[in-house]
C-alpha positions in Angstrom: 86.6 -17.5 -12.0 86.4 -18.3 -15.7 83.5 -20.7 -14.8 81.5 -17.2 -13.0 82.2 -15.4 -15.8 81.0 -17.5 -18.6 77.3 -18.1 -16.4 77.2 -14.3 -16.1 77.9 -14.2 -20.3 75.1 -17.0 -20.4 72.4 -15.3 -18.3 73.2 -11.7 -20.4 72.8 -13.5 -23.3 69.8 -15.6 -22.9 68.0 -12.2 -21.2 69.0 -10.0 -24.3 68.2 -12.7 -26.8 64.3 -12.9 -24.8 64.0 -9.2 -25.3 65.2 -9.2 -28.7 62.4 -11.8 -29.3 59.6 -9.8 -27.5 60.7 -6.8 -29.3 60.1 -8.1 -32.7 56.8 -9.8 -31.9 55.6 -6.0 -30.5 57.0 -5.2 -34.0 54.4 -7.4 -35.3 51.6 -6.0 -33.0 52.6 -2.2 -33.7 52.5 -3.1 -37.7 49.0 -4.6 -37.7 48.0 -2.0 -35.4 48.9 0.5 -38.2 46.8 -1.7 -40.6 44.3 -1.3 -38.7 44.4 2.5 -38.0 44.6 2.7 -42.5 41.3 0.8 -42.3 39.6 3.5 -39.8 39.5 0.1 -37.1 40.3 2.1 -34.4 39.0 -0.4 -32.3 40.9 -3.7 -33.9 44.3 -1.0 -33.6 43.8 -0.6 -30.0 43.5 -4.6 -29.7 46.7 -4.9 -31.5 48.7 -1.8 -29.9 48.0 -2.8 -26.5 49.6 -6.5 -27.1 52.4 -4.5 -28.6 53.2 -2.7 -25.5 52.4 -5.5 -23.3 55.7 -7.3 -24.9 58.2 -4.3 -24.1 59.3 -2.8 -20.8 58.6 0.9 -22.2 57.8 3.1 -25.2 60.8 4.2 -26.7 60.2 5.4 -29.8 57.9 8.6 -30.5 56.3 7.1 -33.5 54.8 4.1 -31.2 53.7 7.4 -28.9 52.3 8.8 -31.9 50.2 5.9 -32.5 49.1 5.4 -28.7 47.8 8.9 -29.3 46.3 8.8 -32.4 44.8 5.4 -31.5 42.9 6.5 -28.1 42.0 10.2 -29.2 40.0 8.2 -32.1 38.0 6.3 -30.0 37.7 9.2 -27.3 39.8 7.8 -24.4 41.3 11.5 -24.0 43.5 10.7 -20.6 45.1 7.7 -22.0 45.8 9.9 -25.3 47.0 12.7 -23.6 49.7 10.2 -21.7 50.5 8.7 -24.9 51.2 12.6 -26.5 53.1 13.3 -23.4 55.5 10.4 -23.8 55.7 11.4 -27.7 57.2 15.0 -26.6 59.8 13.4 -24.5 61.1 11.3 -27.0 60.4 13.3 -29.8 64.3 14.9 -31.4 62.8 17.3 -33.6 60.0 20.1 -31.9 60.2 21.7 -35.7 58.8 18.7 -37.6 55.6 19.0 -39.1 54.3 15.7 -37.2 55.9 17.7 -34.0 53.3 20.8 -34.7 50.4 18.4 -35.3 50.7 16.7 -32.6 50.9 19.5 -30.3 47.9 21.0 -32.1 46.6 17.4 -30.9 47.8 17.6 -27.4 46.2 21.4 -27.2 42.6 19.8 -28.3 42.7 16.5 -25.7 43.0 19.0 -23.2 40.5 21.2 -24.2 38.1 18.1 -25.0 39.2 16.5 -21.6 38.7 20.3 -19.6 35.1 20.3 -21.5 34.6 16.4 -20.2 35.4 17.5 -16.8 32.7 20.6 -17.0 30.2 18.7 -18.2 31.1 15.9 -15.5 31.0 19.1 -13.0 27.5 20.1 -14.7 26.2 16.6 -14.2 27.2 16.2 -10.9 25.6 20.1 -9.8 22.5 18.5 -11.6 22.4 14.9 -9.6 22.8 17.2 -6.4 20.0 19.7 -7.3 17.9 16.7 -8.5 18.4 14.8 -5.6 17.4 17.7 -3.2 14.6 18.5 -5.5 13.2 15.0 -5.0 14.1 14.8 -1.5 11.8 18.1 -1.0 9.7 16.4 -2.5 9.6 13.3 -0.8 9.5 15.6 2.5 6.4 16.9 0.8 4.7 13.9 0.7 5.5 12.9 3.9 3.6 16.0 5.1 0.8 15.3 2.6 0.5 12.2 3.8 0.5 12.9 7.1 -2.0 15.8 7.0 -3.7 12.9 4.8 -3.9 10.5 7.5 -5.2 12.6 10.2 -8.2 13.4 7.8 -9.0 9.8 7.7 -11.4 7.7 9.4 -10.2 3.9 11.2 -12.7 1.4 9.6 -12.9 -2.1 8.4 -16.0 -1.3 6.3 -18.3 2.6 5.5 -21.5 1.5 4.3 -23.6 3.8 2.1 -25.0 6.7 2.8 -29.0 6.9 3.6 -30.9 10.3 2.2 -30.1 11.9 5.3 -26.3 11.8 4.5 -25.8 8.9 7.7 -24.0 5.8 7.5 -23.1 2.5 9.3 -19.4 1.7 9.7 -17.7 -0.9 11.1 -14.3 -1.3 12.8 -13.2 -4.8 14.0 -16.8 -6.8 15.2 -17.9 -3.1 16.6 -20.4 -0.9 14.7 -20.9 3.3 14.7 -22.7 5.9 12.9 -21.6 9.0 11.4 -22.4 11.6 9.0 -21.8 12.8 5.6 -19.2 15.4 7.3 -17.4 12.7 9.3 -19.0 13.1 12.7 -18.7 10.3 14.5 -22.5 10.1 16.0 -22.0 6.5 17.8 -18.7 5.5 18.3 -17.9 1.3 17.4 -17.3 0.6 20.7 -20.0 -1.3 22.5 -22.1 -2.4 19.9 -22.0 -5.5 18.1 -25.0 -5.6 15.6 -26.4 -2.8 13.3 -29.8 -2.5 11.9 -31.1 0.1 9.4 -34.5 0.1 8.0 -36.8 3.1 6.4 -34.6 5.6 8.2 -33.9 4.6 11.4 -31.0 2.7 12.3 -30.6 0.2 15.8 -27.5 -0.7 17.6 -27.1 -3.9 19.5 -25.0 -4.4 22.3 -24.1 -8.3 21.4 -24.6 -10.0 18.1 -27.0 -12.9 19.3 -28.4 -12.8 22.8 -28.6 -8.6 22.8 -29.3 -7.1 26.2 -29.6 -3.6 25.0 -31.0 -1.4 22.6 -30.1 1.8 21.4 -32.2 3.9 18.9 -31.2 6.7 16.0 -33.7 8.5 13.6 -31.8 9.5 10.5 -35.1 12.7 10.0 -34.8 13.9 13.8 -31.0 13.4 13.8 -31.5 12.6 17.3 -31.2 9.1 19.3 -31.9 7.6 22.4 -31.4 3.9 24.3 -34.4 1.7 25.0 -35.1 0.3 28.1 -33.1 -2.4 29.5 -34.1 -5.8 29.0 -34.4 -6.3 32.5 -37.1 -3.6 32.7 -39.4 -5.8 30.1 -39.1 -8.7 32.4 -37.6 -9.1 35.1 -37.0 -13.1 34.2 -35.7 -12.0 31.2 -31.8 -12.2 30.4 -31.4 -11.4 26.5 -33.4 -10.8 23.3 -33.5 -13.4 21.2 -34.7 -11.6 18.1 -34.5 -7.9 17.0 -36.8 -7.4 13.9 -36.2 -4.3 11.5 -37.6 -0.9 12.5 -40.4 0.1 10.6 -41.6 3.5 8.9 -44.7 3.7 11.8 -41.6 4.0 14.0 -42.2 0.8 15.6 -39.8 -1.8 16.6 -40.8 -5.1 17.8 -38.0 -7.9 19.7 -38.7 -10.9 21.5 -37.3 -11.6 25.1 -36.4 -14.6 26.7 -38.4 -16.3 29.2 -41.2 -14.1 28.4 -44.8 -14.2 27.2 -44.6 -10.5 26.2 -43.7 -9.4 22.9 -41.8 -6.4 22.9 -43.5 -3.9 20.8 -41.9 -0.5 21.2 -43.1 3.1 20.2 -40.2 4.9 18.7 -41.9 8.1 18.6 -43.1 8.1 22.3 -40.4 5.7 23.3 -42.8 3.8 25.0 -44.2 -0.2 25.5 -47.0 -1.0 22.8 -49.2 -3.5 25.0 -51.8 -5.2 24.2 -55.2 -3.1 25.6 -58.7 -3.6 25.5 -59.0 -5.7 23.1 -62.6 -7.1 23.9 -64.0 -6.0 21.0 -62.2 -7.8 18.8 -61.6 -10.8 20.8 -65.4 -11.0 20.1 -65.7 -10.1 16.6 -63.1 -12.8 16.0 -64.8 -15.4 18.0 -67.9 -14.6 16.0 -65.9 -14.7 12.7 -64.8 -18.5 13.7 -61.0 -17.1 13.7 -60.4 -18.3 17.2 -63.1 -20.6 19.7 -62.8 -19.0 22.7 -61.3 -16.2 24.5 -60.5 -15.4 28.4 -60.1 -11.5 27.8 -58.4 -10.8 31.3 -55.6 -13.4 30.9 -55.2 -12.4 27.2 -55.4 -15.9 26.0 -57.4 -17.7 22.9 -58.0 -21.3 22.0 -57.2 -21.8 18.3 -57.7 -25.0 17.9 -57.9 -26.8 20.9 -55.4 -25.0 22.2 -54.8 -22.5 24.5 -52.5 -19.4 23.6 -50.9 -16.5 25.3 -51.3 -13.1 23.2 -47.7 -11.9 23.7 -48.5 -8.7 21.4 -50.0 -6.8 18.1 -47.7 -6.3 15.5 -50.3 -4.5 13.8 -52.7 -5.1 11.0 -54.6 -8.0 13.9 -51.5 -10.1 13.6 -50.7 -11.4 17.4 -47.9 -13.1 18.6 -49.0 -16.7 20.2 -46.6 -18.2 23.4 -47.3 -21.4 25.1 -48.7 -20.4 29.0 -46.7 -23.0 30.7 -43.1 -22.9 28.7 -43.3 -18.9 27.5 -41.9 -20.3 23.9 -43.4 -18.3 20.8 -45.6 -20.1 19.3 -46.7 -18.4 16.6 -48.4 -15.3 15.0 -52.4 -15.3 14.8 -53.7 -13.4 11.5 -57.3 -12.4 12.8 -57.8 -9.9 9.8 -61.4 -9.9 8.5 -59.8 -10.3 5.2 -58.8 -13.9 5.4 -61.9 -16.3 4.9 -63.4 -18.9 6.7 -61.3 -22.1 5.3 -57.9 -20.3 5.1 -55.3 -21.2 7.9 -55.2 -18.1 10.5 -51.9 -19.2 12.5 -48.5 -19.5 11.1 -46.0 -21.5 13.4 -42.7 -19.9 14.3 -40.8 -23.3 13.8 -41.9 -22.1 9.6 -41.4 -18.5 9.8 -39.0 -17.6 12.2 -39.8 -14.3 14.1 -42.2 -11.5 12.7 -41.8 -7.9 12.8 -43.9 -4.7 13.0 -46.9 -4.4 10.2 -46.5 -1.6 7.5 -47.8 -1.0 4.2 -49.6 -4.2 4.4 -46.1 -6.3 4.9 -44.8 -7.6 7.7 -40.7 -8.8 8.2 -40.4 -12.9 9.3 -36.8 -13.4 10.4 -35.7 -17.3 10.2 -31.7 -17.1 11.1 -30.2 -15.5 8.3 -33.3 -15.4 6.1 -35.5 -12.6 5.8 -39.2 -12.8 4.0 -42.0 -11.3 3.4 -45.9 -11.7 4.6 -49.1 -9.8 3.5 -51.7 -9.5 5.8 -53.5 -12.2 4.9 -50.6 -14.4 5.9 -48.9 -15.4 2.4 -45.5 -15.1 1.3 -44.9 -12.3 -0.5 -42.3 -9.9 -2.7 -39.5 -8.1 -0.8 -40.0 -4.7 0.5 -38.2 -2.0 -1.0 -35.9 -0.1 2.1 -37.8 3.4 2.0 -34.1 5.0 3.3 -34.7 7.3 0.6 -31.8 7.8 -2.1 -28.5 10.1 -1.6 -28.6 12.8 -3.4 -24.9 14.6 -2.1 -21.6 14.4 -3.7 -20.0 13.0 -0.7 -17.6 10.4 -2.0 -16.9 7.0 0.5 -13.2 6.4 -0.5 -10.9 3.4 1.0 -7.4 4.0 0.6 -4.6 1.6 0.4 -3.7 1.8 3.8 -7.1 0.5 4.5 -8.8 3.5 6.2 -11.6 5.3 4.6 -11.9 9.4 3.6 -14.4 11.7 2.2 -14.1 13.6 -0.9 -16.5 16.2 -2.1 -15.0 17.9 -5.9 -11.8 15.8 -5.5 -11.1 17.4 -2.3 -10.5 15.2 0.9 -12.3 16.6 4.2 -13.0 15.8 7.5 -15.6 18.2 9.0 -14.2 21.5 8.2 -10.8 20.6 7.4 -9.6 20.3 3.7 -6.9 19.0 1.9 -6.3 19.2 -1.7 -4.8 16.7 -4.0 -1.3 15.3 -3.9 -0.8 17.2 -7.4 -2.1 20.2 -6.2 -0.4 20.6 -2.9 3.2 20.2 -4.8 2.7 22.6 -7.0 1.2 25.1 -4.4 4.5 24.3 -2.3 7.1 25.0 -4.9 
């Protein structure tokens, strides 16, 4: 029993003798906390306060309350303060103390400072919920903008420039179309695969090499039209194997396969150019040593020593020269009274590729990807200058981000007769 007791005594003890010990080292914390508070380190106090109260089990003494008070309220931590002003009124024993009347004079300011905190936290939080429906609106704005956006906007990989009649090529994926300066679609990208556009009038090809079919649109008669099949120029024919540039004397010239006939087309009368009663100068050229002999009803010359197949007049008594037996262009027979006696009068196709339609004393020779030049005479000469003409509207091609193309005319975005103004504009018109 004696033994119980004295364990019991021991335990007491050794617990009391702990909490005497942490006691005096908050003592410590507490006094250099009040240091602190002398030199205005508010901060420093609240370092040294805190590891005061962290040694005891409670506050029991108002002038430690006091100091939790006057600590926090200094550096603005008003809830803590007002629990540390709290805990000083239940332990103060005087309520008629000066220090008691301050510090309820400081009790009656946390809680207006903390009621003001709470309005303006109130305030704040009205104005986050009035600016986040604001901007929502907004963003619902621009969701409609955009939308309205989109549908005034035209699917293409690539708008090319507009001519002087306001009409350009565009492109989407390897297909080609036409439209206006308004938006009208005039040939939709579809079914053609190649696009040419000389002097005004554009041509659409059904493939990119080996074209079957033609179709035809004049930019000044805003009107178009599809050549004949290639079947109807020959009938052994399956493709064309060149399409030259349309000229500004509205002819277009191609050459078929398997065919000794040039295909020289009017564009005006959308008719075959063939070669007619050409007698006269068959003879004037045999006389003028340009060619040796002629057979006027098979349409052949011997240049040479060779026989030739006249395939076609590209104008300016330039003729297109095929082989009889193979139908293979040969080449392109200058016969112009121009050229003298020891210049050469044929130019081989293997050299200059395909030739076009004479104009304005130049005529187009195609060699793959190379284009050049020719004079009458048969030399080389400058490139000619598209006579499209220069736009003179304030139609503006614009691609946007999202890759698809819209028209603007005064900043504003249209699509035939449908407007929409800018983004700027259209959120301050929808307050």
């Amino acid at each position: 029993m004696r033994r119980g007791l004295f364990i019991v005594f021991l335990v007491v003890n050794f617990y009391t003798s702990i909490g005497q010990s942490n006691y005096e080292i908050a003592k410590v914390y507490f006094s250099k906390a009040e240091r602190d508070m002398e030199k205005i380190d508010y901060q420093a106090a609240k370092v040294n306060f805190d590891k005061g109260v962290s040694k005891i089990d409670s506050i029991q003494k108002s002038r430690i309350a006091e100091m939790g008070t006057l600590i926090y309220y200094e550096l603005k931590s008003y809830k803590e303060a007002k629990d540390f002003a709290k805990k000083y009124f239940q332990l103060s024993r005087s309520k008629t103390s000066e220090t008691y009347k301050q510090m309820l004079e400081l009790y009656v300011d946390i809680e207006e400072k903390l009621e003001k905190i709470e309005a303006e936290q109130k305030e704040e939080e009205r104005l986050k919920l009035m600016a986040e429906k604001e901007e929502k609106r907004i963003d619902s704005l621009k969701r409609e903008w955009n939308a309205i956006s989109d549908a005034l906007s035209i699917h293409a990989d690539t708008i090319f420039n507009f001519n002087t009649y306001g009409l350009a090529i565009f492109k989407k994926g390897n297909k080609y179309g036409l439209l206006n300066e308004n938006g009208k679609i005039l040939i939709r990208p579809n079914l053609y695969e190649n696009a040419l556009t000389f002097e005004g009038v554009f041509l659409f090809v059904d493939k990119k090499r080996k074209g079957t079919q033609i179709y035809c649109y004049k930019s000044k008669e805003k009107e178009g039209f599809e050549l004949p099949d290639i079947k109807s120029v020959n009938s052994a024919s399956s493709f064309f194997e060149a399409v030259l540039l349309p000229r500004g004397n509205q002819q277009l010239v191609a050459y078929p396969n398997n065919s000794t006939d040039t295909f020289v087309f009017d564009l005006v009368n959308e008719s075959f150019l063939r070669i007619k009663k050409i007698e006269g100068q068959l003879k004037a050229m045999k006389k003028a040593d340009i060619i040796d002999k002629y057979d006027e009803d098979e349409n052949t010359v011997k240049i040479n020593k060779t026989w030739y197949k006249l395939g076609g007049h590209l104008g300016g008594d330039i003729y297109t020269l095929y082989d009889q037996e193979t139908k293979k262009l040969k080449g392109y027979l200058f016969g112009s009274s121009e050229i003298s006696e020891n210049e050469n009068r044929v130019l081989f196709a293997e050299d200059i590729g395909y030739l076009g339609s004479f104009y304005k004393n130049k005529i187009q020779a195609q060699k793959g990807k190379n284009t050049s030049w020719y004079n009458i005479l048969g030399e080389k000469v400058s490139k000619m200058k598209d006579a499209k003409g220069t736009y003179t509207n304030d139609v503006i091609i614009e691609k946007k981000d999202t890759g698809k193309y819209q028209l603007k005319k005064d900043g504003i975005v249209f699509l035939g007769d449908k407007k929409l103004q800018s983004l700027e504009d259209y959120l301050k018109e929808n307050k």
